[in-house]
C-alpha positions as CSV (number, residue, x, y, z in Angstrom):
1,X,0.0,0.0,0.0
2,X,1.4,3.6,-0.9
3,X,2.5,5.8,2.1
4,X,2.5,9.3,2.2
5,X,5.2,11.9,1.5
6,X,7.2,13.1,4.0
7,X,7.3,16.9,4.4
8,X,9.4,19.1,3.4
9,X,9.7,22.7,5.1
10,X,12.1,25.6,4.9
11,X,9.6,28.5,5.6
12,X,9.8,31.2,8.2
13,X,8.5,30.8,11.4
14,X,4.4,31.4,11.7
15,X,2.5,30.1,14.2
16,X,-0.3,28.4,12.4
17,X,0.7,26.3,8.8
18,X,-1.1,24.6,6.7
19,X,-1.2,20.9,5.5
20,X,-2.5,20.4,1.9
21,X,-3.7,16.4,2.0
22,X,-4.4,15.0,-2.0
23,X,-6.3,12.3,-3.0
24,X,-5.0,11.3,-6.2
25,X,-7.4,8.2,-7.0
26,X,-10.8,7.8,-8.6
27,X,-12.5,7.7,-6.0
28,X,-13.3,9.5,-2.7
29,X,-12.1,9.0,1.0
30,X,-14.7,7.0,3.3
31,X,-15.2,9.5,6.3
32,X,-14.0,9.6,8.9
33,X,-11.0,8.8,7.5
34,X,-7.3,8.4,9.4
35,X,-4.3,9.9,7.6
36,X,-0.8,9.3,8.2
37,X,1.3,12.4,8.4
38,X,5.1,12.3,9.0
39,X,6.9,15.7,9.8
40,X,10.5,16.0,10.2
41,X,11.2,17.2,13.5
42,X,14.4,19.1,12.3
43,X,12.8,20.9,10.0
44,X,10.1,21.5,12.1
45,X,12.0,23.9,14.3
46,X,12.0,25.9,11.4
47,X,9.0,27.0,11.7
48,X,8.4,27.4,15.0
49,X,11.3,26.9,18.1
50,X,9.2,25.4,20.7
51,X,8.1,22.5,17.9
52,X,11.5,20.6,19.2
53,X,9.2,20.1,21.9
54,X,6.1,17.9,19.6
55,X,3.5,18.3,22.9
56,X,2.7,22.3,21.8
57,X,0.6,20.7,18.6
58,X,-3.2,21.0,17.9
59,X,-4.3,20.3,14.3
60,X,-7.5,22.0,13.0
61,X,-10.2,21.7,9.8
62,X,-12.2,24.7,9.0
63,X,-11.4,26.5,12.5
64,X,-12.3,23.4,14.7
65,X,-9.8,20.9,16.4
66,X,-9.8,17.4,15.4
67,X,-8.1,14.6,16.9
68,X,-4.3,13.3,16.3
69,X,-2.6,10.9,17.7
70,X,1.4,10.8,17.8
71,X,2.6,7.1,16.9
72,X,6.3,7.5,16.9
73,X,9.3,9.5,16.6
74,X,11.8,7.8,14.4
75,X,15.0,8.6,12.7
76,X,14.2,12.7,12.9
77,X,10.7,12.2,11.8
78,X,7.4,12.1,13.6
79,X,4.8,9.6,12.2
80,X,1.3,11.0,13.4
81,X,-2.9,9.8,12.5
82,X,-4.9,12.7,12.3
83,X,-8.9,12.0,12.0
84,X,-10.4,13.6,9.2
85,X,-14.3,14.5,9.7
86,X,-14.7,14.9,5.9
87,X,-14.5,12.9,2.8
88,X,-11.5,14.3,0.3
89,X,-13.6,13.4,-3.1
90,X,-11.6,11.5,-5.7
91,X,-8.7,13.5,-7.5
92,X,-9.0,16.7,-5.0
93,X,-7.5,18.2,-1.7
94,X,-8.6,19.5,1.4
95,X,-6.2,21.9,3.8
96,X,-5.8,21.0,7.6
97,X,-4.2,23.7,10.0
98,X,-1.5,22.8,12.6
99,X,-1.5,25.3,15.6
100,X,1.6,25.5,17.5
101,X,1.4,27.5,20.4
102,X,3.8,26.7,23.8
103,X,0.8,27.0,26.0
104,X,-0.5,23.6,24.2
105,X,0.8,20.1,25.4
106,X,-0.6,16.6,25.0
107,X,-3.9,16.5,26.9
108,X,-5.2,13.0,25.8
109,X,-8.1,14.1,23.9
110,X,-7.4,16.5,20.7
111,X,-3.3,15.6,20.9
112,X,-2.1,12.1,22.2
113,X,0.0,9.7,22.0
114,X,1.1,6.1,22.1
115,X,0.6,4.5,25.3
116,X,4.4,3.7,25.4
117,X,5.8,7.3,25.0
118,X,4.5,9.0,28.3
119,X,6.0,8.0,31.4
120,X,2.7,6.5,32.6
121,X,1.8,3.7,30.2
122,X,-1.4,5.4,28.1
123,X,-1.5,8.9,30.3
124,X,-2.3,10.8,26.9
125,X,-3.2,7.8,25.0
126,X,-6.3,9.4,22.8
127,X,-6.6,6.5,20.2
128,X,-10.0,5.5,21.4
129,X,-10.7,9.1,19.7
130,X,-8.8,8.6,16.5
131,X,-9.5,5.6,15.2
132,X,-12.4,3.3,14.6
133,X,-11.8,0.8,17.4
134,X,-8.6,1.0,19.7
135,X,-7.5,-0.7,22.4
136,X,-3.6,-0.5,24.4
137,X,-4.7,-2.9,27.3
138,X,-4.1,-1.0,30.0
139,X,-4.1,-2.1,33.5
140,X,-4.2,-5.7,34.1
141,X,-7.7,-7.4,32.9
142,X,-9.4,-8.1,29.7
143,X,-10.9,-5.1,28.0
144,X,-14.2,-4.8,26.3
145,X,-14.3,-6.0,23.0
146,X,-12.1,-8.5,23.3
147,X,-12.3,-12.4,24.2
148,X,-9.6,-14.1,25.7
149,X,-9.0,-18.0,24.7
150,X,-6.0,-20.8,26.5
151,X,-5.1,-24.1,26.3
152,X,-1.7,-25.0,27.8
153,X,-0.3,-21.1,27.9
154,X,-1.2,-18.0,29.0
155,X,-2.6,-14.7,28.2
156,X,-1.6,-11.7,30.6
157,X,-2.8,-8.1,30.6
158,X,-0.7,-6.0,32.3
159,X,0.0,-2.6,30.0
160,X,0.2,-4.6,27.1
161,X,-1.3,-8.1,26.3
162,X,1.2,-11.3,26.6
163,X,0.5,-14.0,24.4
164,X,2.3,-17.0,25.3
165,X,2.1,-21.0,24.0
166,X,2.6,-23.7,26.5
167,X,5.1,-26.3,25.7
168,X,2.8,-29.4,25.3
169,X,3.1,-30.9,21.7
170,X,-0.6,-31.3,21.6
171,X,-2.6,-28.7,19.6
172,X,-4.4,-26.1,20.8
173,X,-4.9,-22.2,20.7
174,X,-3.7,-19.1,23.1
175,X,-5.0,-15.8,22.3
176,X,-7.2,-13.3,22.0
177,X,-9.8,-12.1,19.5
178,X,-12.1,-9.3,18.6
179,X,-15.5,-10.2,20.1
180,X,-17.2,-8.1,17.1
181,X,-16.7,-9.1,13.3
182,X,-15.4,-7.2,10.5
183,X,-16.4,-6.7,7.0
184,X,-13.7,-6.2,4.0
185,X,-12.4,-3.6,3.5
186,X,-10.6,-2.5,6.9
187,X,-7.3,-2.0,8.1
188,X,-5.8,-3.7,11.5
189,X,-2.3,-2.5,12.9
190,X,-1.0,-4.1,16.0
191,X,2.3,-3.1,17.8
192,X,4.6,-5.2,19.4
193,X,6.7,-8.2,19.4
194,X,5.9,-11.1,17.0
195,X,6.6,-14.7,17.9
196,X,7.5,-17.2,15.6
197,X,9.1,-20.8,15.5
198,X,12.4,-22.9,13.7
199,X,11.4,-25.4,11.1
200,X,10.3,-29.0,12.1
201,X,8.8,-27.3,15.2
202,X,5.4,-29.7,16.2
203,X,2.2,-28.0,17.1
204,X,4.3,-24.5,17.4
205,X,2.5,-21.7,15.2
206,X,1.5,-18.1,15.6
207,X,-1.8,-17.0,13.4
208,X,-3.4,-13.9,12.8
209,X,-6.2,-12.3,10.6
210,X,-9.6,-13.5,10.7
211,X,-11.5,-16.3,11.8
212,X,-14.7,-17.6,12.9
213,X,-12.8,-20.9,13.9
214,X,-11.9,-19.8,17.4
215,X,-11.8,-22.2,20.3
216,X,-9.0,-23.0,22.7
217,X,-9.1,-26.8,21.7
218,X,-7.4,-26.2,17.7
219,X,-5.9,-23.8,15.4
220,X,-8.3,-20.6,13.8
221,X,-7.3,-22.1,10.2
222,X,-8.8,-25.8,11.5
223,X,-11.9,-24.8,10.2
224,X,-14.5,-22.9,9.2
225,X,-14.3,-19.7,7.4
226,X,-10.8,-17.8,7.6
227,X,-8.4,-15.7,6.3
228,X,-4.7,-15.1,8.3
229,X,-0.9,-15.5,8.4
230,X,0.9,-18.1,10.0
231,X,4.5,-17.7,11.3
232,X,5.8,-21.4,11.7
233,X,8.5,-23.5,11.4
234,X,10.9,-21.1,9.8
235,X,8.4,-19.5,7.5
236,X,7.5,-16.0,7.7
237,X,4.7,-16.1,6.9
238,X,2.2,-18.0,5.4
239,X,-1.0,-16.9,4.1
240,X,-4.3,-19.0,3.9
241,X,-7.9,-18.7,3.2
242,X,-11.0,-20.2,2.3
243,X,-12.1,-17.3,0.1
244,X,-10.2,-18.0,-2.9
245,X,-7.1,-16.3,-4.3
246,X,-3.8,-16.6,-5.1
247,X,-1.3,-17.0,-1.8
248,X,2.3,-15.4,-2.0
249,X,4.4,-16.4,1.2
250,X,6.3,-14.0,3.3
251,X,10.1,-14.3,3.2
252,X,11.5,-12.8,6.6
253,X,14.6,-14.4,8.2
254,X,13.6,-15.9,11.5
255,X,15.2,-14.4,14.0
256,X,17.6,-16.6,16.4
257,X,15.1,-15.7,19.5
258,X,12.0,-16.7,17.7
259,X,10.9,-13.1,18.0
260,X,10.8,-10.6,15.9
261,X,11.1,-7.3,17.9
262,X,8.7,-4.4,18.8
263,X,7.1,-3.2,15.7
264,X,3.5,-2.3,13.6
265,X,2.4,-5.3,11.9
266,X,-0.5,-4.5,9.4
267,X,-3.3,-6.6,8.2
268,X,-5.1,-5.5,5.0
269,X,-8.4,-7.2,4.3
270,X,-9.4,-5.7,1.4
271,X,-12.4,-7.5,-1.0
272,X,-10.2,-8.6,-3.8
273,X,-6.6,-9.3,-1.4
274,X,-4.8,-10.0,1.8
275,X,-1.8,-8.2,3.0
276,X,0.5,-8.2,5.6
277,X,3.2,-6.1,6.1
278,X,6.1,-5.3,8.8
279,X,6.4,-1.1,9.6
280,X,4.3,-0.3,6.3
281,X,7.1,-1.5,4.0
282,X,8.2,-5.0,4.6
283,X,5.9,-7.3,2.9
284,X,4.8,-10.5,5.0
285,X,3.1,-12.5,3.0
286,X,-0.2,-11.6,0.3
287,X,-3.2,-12.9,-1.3
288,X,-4.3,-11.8,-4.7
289,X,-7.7,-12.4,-6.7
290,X,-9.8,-13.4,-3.4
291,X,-13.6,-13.1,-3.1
292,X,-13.3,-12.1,0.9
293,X,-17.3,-11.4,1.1
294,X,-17.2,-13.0,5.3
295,X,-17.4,-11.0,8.0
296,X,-15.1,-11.8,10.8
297,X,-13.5,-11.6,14.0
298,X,-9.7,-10.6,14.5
299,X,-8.0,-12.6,16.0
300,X,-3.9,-12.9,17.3
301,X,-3.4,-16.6,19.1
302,X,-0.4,-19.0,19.1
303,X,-0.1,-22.7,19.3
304,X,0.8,-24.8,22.7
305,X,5.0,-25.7,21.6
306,X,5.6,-22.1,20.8
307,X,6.5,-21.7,23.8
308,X,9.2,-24.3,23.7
309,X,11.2,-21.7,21.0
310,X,9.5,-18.3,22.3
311,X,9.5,-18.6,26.3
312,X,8.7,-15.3,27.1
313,X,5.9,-15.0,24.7
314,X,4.5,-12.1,22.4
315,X,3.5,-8.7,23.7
316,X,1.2,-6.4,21.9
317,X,0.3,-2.6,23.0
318,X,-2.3,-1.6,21.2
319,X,-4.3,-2.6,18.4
320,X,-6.1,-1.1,15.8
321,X,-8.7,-0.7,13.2
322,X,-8.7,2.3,10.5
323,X,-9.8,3.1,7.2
324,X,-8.6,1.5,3.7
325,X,-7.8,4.5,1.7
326,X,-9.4,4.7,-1.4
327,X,-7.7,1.9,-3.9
328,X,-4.8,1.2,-1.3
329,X,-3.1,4.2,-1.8
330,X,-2.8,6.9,1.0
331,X,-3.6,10.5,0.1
332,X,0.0,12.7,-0.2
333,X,0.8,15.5,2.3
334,X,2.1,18.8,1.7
335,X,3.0,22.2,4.0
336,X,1.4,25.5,2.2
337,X,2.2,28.4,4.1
């Protein structure tokens, strides 16, 4: 899926600049709609000194705020969803304002952040208010929305959720899964570690995507209706489906711990394909030509022997649902002043 530009700025300072955001396919935005903006922090103190600091933020459409949500700052560059209340109609532009004032900070509702980046897990975690479902499992019990399911491992909230397989060579699921179902087209990102398993590994397997075949006694692609990855037995990964299509396996290197480290891991159901994808670049596997008409639940669940190659489990943070942009491709950003 295309990402958008990163921004480029060498204006003088003002305190209020504009974003221009361009749809460039042939048809519109769905609304709301959550677009992916990445600002340079270097040359953001261009514009505006206090910006080094990125809490004095609020971003605006026609004169009212609108929610953003900061997911990281990486390599000098600030990746941040901002939830737009309008549609951008196919081939066109809208314009966005970004306030920055130093009486402004992250307050949690109009201008958070990840649940990792404040020094309370979730303090200004507004995600709930940017994107179509949310959750960062905070504190230490199951949140609403989601069902929990274990065999011979464990599933732990505490700031996070912690997936973990037992280490009986038997099958069976641990997990967790959206208690809701979800239609094509819609986007889930999860962020966190990924476990996975060396080849000739019995009954060890980590699946995610959708499923309706969810029980603590077998695996989500057992049966039933189903569309996911698999990482297993030295293959990452390995899409499958009942809905048709043409499967293209994932090629990442397993790792020599058996898990892959802290990152966003993106499931695209869209009607006609499958992808997933590692930080929005690293493709993880695809499926092409599918009919993927079922509604289902989301889930993220690993088999019992994972835990014989991946002790410590998997941790996810928060998880996600947000719009597909219109045919994949994100709409481009641009600074007007």
């Amino acid at each position: 899926m295309a990402r958008s530009n990163l921004v480029s700025i060498s204006v003088s300072p003002p305190s209020v600049f504009q974003i221009n955001i361009t749809n460039t396919q042939n048809i519109a935005t769905p609304v709301p709609f959550q677009q992916m903006v990445q600002l340079p922090i270097s040359q953001l103190g261009l514009i505006n000194p206090y910006i080094r600091n990125i809490g004095p933020l609020r971003f605006s459409y026609n004169g009212s705020y609108i929610p953003a949500w900061l997911e990281s700052i990486s390599n000098g560059t600030a990746t941040i969803w901002v939830k737009l209340p309008v549609s951008i109609p196919a081939n066109s532009s809208i314009t966005i304002d970004i306030e920055v004032d130093p009486s402004l900070d992250f307050d949690g509702n109009y201008w958070g952040e990840n649940p990792l980046l404040s020094s309370t897990y979730g303090e200004y975690d507004n995600g709930a208010s940017v994107f179509y479902n949310y959750w960062n499992f905070a504190g230490t019990s199951s949140p609403s929305g989601i069902n929990v399911y274990t065999n011979a491992g464990s599933v732990t909230f505490n700031n996070g959720v912690t997936i973990k397989g037992g280490t009986s060579q038997t099958s069976g699921a641990n997990g967790i899964a959206t208690s809701s179902s979800f239609s094509a087209p819609i986007v889930f990102d999860y962020y966190g570690t990924q476990s996975t398993s060396p080849p000739n590994a019995p009954w060890a397997w980590n699946e995610i995507g959708f499923s309706n075949n969810l029980n603590p006694s077998y695996y989500p692609n057992s049966g039933g209706t189903y569309t996911l990855v698999t990482f297993q037995e030295g293959t990452n990964a390995v899409p499958s489906t009942t809905q048709g299509g043409t499967i293209t396996y994932g090629s990442l290197p397993t790792p020599s711990s058996n898990l892959f480290p802290n990152s966003v891991w993106t499931q695209i159901y869209d009607i006609v394909a499958y992808y997933t994808n590692q930080n929005y670049s690293t493709t993880t596997g695809y499926i092409i030509g599918a009919s993927n008409t079922a509604s289902l639940p989301f889930e993220i669940e690993v088999g019992n022997n994972e835990g014989s190659y991946a002790p410590n489990g998997m941790t996810v943070y928060w998880l996600r649902t947000r719009a597909y942009p219109p045919n994949g491709v994100m709409p481009t950003v641009e600074v007007i002043v």
